[in-house]
PQR file with spaces between the fields and no chain letter, atoms N, CA, C, O and H, PARSE charges and radii, in Angstrom:
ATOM       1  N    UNK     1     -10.962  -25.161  -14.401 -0.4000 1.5000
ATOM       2  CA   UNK     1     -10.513  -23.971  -13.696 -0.0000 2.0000
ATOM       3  C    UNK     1     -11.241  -22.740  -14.245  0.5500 1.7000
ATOM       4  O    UNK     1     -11.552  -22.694  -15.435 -0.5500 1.4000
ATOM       5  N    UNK     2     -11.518  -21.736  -13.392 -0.4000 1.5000
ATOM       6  CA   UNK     2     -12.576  -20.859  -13.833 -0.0000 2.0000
ATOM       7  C    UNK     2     -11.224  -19.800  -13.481  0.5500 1.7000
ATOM       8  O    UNK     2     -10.214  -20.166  -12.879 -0.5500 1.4000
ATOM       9  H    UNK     2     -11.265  -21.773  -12.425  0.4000 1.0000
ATOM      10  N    UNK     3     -11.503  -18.251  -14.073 -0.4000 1.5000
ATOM      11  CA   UNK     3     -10.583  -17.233  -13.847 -0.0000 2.0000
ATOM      12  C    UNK     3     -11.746  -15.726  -13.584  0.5500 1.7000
ATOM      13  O    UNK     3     -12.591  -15.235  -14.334 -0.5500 1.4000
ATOM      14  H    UNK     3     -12.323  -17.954  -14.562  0.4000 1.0000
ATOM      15  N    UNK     4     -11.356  -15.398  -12.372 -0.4000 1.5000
ATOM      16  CA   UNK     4     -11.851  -13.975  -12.397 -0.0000 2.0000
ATOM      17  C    UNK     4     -10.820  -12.982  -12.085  0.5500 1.7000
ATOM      18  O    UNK     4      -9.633  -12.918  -11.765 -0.5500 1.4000
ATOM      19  H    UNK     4     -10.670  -15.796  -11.763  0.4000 1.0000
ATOM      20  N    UNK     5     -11.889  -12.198  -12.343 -0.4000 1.5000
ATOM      21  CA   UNK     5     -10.685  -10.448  -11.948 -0.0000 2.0000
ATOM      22  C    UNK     5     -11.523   -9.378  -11.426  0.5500 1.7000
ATOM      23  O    UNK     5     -12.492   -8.759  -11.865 -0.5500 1.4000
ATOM      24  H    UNK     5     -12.854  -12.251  -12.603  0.4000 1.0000
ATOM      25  N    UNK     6     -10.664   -9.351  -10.066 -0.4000 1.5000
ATOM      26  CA   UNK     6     -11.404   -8.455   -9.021 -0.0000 2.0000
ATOM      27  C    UNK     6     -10.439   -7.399   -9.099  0.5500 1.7000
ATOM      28  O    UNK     6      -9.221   -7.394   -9.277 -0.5500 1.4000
ATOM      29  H    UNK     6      -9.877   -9.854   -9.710  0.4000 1.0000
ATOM      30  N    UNK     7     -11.510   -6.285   -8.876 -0.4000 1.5000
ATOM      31  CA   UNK     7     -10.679   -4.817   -8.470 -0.0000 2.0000
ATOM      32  C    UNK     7     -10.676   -4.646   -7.268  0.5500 1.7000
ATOM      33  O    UNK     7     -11.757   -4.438   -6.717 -0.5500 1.4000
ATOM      34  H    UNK     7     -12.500   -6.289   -8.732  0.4000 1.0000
ATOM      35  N    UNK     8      -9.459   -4.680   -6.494 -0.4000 1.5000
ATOM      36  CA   UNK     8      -9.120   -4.042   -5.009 -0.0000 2.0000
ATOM      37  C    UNK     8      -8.163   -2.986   -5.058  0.5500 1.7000
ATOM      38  O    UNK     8      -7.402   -2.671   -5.973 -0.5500 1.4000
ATOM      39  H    UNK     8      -8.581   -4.849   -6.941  0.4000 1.0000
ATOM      40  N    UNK     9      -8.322   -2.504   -3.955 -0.4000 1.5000
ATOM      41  CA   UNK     9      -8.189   -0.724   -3.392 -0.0000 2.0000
ATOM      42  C    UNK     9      -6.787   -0.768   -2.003  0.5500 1.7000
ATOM      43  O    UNK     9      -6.949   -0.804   -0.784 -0.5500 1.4000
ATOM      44  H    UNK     9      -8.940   -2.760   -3.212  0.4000 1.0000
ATOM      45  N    UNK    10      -6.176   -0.758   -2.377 -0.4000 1.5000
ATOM      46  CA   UNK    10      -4.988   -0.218   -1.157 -0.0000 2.0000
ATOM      47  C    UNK    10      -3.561   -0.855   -1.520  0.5500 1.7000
ATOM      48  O    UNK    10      -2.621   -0.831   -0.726 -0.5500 1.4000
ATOM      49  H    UNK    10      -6.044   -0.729   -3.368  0.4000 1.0000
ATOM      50  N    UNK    11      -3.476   -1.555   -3.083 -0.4000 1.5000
ATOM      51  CA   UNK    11      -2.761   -2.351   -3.350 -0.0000 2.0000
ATOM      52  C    UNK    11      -1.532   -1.442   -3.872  0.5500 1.7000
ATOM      53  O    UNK    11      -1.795   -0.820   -4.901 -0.5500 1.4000
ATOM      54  H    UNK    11      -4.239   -1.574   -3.728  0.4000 1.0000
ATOM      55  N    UNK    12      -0.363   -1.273   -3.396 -0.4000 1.5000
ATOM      56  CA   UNK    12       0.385    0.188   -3.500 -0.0000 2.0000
ATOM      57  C    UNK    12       2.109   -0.605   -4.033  0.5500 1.7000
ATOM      58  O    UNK    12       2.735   -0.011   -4.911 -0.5500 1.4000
ATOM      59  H    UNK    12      -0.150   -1.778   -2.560  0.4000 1.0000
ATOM      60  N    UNK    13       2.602   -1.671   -3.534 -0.4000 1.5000
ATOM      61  CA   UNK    13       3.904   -2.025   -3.617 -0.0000 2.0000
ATOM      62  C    UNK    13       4.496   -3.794   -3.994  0.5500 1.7000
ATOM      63  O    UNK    13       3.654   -4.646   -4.277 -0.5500 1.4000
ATOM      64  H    UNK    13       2.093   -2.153   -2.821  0.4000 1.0000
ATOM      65  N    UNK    14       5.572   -4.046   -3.959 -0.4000 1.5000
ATOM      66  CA   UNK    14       5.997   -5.290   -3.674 -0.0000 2.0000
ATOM      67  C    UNK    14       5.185   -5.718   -3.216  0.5500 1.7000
ATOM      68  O    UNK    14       4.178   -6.179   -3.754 -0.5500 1.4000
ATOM      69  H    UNK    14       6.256   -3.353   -3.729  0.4000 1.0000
ATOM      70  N    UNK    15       5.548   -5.634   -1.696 -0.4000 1.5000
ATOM      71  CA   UNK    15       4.834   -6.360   -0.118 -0.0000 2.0000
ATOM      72  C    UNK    15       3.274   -6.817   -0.712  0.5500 1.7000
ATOM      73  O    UNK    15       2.842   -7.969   -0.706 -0.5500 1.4000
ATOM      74  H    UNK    15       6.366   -5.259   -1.259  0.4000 1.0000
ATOM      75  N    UNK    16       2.547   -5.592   -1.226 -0.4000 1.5000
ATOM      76  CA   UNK    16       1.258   -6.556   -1.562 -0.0000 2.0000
ATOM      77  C    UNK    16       0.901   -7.491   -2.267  0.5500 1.7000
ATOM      78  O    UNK    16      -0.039   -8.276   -2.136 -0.5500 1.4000
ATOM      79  H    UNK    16       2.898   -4.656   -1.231  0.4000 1.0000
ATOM      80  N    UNK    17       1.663   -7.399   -3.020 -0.4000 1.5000
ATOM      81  CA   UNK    17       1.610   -8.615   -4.542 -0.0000 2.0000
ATOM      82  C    UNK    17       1.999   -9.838   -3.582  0.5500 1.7000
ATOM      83  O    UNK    17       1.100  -10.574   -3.175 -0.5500 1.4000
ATOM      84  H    UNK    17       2.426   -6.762   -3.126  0.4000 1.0000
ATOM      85  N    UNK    18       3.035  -10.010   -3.299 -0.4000 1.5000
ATOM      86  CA   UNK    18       3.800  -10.884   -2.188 -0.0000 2.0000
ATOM      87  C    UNK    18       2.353  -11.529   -0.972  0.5500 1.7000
ATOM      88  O    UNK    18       1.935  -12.673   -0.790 -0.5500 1.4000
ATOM      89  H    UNK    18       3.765   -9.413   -3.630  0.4000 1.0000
ATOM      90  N    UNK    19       1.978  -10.318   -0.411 -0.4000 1.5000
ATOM      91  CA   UNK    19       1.005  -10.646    0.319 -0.0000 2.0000
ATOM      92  C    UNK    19      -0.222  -11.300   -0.391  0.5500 1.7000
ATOM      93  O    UNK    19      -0.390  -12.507   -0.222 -0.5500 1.4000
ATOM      94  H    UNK    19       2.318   -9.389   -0.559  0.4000 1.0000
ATOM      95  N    UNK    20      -1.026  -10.650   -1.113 -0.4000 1.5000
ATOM      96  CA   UNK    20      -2.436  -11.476   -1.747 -0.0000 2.0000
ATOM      97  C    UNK    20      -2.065  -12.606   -2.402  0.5500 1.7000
ATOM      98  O    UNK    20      -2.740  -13.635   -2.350 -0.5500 1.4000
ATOM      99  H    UNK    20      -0.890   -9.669   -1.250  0.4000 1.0000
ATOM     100  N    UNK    21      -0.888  -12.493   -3.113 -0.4000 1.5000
ATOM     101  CA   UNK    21      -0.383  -13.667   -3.512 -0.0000 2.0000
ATOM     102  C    UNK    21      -0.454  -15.020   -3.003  0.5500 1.7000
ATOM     103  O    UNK    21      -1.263  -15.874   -3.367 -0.5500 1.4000
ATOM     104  H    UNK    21      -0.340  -11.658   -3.155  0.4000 1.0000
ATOM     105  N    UNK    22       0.601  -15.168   -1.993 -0.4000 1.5000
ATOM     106  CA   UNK    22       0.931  -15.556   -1.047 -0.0000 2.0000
ATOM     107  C    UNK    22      -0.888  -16.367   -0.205  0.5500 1.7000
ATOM     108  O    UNK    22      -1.049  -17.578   -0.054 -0.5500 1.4000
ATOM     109  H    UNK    22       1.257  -14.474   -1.697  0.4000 1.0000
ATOM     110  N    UNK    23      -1.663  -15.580    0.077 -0.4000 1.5000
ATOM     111  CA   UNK    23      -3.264  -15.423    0.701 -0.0000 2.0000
ATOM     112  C    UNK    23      -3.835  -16.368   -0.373  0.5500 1.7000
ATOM     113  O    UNK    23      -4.353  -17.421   -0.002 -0.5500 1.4000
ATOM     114  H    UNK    23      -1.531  -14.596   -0.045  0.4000 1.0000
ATOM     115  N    UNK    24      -3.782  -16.104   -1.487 -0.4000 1.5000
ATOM     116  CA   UNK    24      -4.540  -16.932   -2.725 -0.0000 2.0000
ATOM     117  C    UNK    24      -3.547  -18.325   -2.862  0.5500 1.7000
ATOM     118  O    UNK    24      -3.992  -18.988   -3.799 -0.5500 1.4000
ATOM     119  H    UNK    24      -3.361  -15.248   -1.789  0.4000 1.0000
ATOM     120  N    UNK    25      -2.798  -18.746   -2.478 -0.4000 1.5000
ATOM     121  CA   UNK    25      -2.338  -19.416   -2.972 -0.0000 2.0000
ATOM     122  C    UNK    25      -2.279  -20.405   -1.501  0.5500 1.7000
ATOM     123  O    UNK    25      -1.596  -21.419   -1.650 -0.5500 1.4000
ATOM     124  H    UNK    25      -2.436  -18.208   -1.717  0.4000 1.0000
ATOM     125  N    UNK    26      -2.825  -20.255   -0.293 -0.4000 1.5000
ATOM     126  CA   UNK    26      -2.576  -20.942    0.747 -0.0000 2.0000
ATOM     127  C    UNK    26      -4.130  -21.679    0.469  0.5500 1.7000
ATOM     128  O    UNK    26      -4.316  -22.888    0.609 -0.5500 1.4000
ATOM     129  H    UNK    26      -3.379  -19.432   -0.171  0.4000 1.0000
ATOM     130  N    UNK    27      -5.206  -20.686    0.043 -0.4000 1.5000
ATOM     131  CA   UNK    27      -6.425  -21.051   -0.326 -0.0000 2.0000
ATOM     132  C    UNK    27      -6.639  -22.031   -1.542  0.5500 1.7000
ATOM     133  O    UNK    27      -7.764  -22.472   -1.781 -0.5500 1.4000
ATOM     134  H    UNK    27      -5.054  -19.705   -0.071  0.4000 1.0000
ATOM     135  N    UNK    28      -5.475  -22.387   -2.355 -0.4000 1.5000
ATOM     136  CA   UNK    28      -5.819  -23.261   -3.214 -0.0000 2.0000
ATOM     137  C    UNK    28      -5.484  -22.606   -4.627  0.5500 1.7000
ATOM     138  O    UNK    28      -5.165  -23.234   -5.636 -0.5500 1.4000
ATOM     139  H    UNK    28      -4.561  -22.029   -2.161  0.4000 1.0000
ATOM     140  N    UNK    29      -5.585  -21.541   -4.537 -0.4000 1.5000
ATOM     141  CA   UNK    29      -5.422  -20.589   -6.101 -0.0000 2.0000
ATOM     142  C    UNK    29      -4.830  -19.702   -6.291  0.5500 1.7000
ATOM     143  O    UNK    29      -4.463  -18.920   -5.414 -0.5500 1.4000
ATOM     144  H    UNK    29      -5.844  -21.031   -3.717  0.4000 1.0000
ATOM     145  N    UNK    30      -4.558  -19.594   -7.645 -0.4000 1.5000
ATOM     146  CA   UNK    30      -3.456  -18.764   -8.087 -0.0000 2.0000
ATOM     147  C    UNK    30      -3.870  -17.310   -8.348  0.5500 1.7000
ATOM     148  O    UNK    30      -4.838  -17.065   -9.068 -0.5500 1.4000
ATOM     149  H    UNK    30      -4.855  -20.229   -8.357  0.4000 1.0000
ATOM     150  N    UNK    31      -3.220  -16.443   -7.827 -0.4000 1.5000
ATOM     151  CA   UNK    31      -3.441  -15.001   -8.012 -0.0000 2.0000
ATOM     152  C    UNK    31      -2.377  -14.216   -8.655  0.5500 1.7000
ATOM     153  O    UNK    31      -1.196  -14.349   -8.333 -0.5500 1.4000
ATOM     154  H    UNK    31      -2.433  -16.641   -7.242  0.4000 1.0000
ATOM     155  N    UNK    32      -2.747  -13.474   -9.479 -0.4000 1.5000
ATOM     156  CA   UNK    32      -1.800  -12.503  -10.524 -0.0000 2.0000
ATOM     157  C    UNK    32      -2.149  -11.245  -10.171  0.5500 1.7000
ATOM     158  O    UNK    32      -3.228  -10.717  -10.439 -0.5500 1.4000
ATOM     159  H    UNK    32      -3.706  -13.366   -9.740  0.4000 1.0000
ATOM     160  N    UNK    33      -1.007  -10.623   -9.410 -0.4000 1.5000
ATOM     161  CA   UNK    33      -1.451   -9.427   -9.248 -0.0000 2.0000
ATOM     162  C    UNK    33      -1.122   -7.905   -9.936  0.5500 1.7000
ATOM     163  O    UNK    33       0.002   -7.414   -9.832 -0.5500 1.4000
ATOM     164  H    UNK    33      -0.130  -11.052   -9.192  0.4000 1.0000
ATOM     165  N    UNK    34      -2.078   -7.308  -10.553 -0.4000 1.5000
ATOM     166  CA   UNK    34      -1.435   -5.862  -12.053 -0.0000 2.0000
ATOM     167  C    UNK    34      -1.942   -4.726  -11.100  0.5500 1.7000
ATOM     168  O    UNK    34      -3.057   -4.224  -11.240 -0.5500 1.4000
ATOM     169  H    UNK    34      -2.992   -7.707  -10.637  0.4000 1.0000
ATOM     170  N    UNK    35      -0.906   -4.285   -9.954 -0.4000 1.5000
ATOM     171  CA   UNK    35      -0.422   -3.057   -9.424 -0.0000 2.0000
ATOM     172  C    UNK    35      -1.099   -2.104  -10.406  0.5500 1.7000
ATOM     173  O    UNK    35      -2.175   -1.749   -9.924 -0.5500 1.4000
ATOM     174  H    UNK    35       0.000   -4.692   -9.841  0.4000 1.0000
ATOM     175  N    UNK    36      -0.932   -1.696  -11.299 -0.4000 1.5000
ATOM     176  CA   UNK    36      -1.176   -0.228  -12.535 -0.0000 2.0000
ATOM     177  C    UNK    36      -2.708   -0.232  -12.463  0.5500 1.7000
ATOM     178  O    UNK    36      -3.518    0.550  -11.966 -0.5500 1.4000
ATOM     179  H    UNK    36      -0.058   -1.984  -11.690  0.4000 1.0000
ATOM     180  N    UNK    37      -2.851   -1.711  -13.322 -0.4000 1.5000
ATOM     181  CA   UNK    37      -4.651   -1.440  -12.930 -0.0000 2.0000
ATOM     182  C    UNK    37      -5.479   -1.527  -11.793  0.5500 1.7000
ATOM     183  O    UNK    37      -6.669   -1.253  -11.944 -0.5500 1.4000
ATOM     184  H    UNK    37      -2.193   -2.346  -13.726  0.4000 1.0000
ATOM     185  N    UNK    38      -4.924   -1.973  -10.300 -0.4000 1.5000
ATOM     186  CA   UNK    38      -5.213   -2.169   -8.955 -0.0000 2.0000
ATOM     187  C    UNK    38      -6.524   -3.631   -9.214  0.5500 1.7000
ATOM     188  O    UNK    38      -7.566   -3.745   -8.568 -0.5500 1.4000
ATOM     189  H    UNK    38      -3.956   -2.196  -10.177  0.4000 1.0000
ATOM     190  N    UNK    39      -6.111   -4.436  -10.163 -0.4000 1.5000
ATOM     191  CA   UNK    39      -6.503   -5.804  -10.398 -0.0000 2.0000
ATOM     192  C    UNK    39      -6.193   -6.907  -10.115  0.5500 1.7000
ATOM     193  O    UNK    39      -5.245   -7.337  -10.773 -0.5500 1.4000
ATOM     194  H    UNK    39      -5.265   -4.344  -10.688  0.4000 1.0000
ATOM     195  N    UNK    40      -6.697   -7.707   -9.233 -0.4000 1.5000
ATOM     196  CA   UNK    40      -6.025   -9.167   -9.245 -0.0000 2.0000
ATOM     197  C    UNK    40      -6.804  -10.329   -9.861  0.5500 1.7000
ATOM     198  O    UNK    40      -7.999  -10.448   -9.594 -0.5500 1.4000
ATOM     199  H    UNK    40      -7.466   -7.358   -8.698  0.4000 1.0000
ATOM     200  N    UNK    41      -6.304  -11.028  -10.517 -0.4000 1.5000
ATOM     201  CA   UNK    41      -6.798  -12.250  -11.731 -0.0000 2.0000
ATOM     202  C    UNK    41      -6.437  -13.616  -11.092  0.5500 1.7000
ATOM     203  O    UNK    41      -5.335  -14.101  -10.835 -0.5500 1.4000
ATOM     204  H    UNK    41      -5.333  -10.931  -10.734  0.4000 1.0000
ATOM     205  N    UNK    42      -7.755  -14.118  -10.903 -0.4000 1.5000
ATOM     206  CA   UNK    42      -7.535  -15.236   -9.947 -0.0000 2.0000
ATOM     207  C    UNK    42      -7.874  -16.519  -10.535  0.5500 1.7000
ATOM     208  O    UNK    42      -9.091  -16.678  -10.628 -0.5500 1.4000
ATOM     209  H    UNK    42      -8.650  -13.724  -11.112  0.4000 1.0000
ATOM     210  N    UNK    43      -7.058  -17.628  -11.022 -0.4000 1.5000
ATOM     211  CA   UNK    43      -7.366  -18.433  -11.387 -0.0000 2.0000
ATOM     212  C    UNK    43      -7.804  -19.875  -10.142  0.5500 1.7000
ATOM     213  O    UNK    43      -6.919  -20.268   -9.383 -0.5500 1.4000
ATOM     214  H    UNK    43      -6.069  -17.498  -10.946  0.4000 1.0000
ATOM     215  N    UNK    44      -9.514  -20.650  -10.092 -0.4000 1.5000
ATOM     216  CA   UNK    44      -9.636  -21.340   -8.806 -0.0000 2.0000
ATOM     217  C    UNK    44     -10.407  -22.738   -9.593  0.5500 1.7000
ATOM     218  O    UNK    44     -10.725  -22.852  -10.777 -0.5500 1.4000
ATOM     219  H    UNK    44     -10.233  -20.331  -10.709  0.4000 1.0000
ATOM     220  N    UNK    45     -10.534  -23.533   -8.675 -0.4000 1.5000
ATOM     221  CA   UNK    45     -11.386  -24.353   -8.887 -0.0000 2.0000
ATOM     222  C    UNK    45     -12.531  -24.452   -8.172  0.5500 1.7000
ATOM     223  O    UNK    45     -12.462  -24.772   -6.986 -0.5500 1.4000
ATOM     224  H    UNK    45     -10.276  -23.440   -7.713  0.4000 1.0000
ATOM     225  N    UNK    46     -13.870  -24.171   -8.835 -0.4000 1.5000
ATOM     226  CA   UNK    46     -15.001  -23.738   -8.932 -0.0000 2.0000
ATOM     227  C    UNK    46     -15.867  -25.013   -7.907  0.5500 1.7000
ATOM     228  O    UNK    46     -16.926  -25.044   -7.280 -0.5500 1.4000
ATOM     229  H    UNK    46     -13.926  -23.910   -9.799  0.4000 1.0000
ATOM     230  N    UNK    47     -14.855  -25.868   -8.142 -0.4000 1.5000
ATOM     231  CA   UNK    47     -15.913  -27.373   -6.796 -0.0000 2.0000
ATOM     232  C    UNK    47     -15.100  -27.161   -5.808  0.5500 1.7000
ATOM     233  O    UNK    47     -15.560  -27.901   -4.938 -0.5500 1.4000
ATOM     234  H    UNK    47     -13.995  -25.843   -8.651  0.4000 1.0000
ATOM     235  N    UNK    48     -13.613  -26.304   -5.082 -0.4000 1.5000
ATOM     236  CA   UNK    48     -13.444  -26.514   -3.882 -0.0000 2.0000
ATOM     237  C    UNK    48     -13.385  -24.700   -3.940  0.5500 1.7000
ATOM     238  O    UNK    48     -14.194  -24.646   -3.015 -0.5500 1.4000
ATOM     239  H    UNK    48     -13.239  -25.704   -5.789  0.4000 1.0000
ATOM     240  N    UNK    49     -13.231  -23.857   -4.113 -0.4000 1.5000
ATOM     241  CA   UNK    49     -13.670  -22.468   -4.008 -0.0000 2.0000
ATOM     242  C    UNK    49     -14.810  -21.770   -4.492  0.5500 1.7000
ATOM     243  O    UNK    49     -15.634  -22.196   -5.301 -0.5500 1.4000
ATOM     244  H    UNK    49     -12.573  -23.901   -4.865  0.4000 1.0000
ATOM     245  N    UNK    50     -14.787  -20.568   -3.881 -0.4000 1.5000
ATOM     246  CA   UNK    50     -16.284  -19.973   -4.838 -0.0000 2.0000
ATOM     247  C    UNK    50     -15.375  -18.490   -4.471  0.5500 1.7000
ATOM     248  O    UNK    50     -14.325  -18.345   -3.844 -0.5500 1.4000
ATOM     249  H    UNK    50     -14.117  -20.223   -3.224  0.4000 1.0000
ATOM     250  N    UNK    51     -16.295  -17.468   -5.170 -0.4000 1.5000
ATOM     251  CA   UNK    51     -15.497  -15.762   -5.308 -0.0000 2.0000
ATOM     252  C    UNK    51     -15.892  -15.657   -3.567  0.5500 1.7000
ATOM     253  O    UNK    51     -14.882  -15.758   -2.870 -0.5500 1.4000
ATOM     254  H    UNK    51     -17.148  -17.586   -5.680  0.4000 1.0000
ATOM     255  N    UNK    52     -16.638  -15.551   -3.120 -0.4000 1.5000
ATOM     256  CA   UNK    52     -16.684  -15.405   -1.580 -0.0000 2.0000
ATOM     257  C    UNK    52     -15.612  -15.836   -0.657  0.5500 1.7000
ATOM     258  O    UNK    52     -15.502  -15.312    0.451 -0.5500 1.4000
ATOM     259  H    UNK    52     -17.459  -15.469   -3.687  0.4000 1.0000
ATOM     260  N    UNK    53     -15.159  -16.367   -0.891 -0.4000 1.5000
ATOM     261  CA   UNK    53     -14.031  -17.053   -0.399 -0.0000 2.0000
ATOM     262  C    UNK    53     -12.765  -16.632   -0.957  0.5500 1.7000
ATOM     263  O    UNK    53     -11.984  -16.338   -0.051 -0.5500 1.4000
ATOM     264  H    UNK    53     -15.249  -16.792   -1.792  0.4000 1.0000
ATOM     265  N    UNK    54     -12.117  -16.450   -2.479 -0.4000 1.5000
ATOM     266  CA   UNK    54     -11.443  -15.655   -2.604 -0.0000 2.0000
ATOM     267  C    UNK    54     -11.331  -13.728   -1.897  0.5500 1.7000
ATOM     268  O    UNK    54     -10.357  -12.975   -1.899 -0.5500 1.4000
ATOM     269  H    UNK    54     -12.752  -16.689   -3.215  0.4000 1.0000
ATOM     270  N    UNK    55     -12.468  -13.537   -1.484 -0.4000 1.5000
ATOM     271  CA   UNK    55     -12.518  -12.166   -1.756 -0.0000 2.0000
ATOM     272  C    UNK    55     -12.080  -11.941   -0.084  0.5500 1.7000
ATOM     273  O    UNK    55     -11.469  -10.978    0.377 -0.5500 1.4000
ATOM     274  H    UNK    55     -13.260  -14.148   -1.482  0.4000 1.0000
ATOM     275  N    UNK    56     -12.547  -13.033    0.587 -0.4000 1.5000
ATOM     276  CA   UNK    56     -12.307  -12.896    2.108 -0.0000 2.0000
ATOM     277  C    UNK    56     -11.115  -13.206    2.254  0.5500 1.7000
ATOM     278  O    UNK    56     -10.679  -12.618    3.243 -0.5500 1.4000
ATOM     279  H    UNK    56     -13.044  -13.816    0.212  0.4000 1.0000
ATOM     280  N    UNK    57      -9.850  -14.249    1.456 -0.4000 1.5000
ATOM     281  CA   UNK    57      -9.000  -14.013    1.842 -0.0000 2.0000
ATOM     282  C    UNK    57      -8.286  -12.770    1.407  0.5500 1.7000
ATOM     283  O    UNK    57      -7.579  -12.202    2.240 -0.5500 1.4000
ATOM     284  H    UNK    57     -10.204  -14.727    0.653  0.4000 1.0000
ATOM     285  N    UNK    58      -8.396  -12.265    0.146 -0.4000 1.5000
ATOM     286  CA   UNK    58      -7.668  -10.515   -0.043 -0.0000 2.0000
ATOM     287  C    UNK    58      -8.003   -9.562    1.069  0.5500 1.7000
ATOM     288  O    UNK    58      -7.090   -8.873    1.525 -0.5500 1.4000
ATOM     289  H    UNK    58      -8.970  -12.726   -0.531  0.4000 1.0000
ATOM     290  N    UNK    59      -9.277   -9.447    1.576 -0.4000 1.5000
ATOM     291  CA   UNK    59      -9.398   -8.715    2.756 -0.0000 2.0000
ATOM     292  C    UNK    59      -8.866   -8.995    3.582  0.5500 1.7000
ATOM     293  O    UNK    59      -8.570   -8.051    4.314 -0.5500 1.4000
ATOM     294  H    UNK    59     -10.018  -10.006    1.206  0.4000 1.0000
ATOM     295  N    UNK    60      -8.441  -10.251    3.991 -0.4000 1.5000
ATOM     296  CA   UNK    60      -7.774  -10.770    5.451 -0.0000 2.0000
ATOM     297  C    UNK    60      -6.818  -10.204    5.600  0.5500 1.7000
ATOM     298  O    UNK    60      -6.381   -9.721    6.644 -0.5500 1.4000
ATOM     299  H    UNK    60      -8.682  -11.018    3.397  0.4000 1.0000
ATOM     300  N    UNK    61      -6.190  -10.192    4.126 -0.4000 1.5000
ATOM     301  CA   UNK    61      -4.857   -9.062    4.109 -0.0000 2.0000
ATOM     302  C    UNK    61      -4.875   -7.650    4.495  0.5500 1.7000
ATOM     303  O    UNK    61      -3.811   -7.060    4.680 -0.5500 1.4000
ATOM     304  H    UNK    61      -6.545  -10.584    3.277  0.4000 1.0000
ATOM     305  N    UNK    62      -5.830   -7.156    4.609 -0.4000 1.5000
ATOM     306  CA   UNK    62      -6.130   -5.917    4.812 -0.0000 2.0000
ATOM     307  C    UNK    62      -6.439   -4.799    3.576  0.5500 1.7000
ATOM     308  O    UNK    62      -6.292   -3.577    3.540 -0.5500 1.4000
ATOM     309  H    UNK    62      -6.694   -7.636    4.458  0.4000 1.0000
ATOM     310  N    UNK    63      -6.997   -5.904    2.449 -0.4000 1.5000
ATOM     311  CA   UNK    63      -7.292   -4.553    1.412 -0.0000 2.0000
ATOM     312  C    UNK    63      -8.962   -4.960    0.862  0.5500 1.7000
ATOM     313  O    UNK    63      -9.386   -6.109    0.742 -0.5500 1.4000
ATOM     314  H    UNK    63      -7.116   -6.896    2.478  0.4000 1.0000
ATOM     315  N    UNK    64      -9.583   -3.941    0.635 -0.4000 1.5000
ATOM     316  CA   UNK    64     -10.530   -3.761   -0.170 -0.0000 2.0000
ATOM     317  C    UNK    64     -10.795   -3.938   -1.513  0.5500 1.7000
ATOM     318  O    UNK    64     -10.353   -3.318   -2.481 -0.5500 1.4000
ATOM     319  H    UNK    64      -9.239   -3.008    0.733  0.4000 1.0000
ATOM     320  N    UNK    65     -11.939   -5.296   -1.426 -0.4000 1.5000
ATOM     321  CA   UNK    65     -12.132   -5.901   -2.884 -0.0000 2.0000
ATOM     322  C    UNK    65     -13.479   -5.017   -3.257  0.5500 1.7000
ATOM     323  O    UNK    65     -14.413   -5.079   -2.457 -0.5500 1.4000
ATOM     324  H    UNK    65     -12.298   -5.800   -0.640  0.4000 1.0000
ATOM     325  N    UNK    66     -13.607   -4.258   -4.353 -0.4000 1.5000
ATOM     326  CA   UNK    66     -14.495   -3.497   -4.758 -0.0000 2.0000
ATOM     327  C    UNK    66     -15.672   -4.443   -5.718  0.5500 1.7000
ATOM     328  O    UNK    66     -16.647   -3.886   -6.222 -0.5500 1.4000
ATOM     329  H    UNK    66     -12.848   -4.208   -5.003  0.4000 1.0000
């Protein structure tokens, strides 16, 4: 299992944590989301995901991965 940490932009409440959460975890992986630092820490497996694919589902949600 590999772990990254992306900075995204619009991440404001509950509902979002809930949401990307929720997005990372239909995809296969686990997402931790730290509101304060507008960071999410994604733990995946590197032979059935890649960061391209994490990053498209946080956007699907409607927020900006920087």
């Amino acid at each position: 299992m590999l772990q990254v940490t992306l900075k995204v932009e619009g991440m404001s409440c509950n509902h979002c944590v809930v949401s990307i959460e929720g997005a990372l975890k239909q995809i296969g992986s686990k997402g931790k989301v730290d509101l304060a630092n507008d960071t999410v820490t994604v733990e995946y497996d590197e032979k059935k995901l890649a960061v391209e694919q994490i990053k498209e589902a946080i956007e699907d949600q409607g927020y900006d991965v920087l």
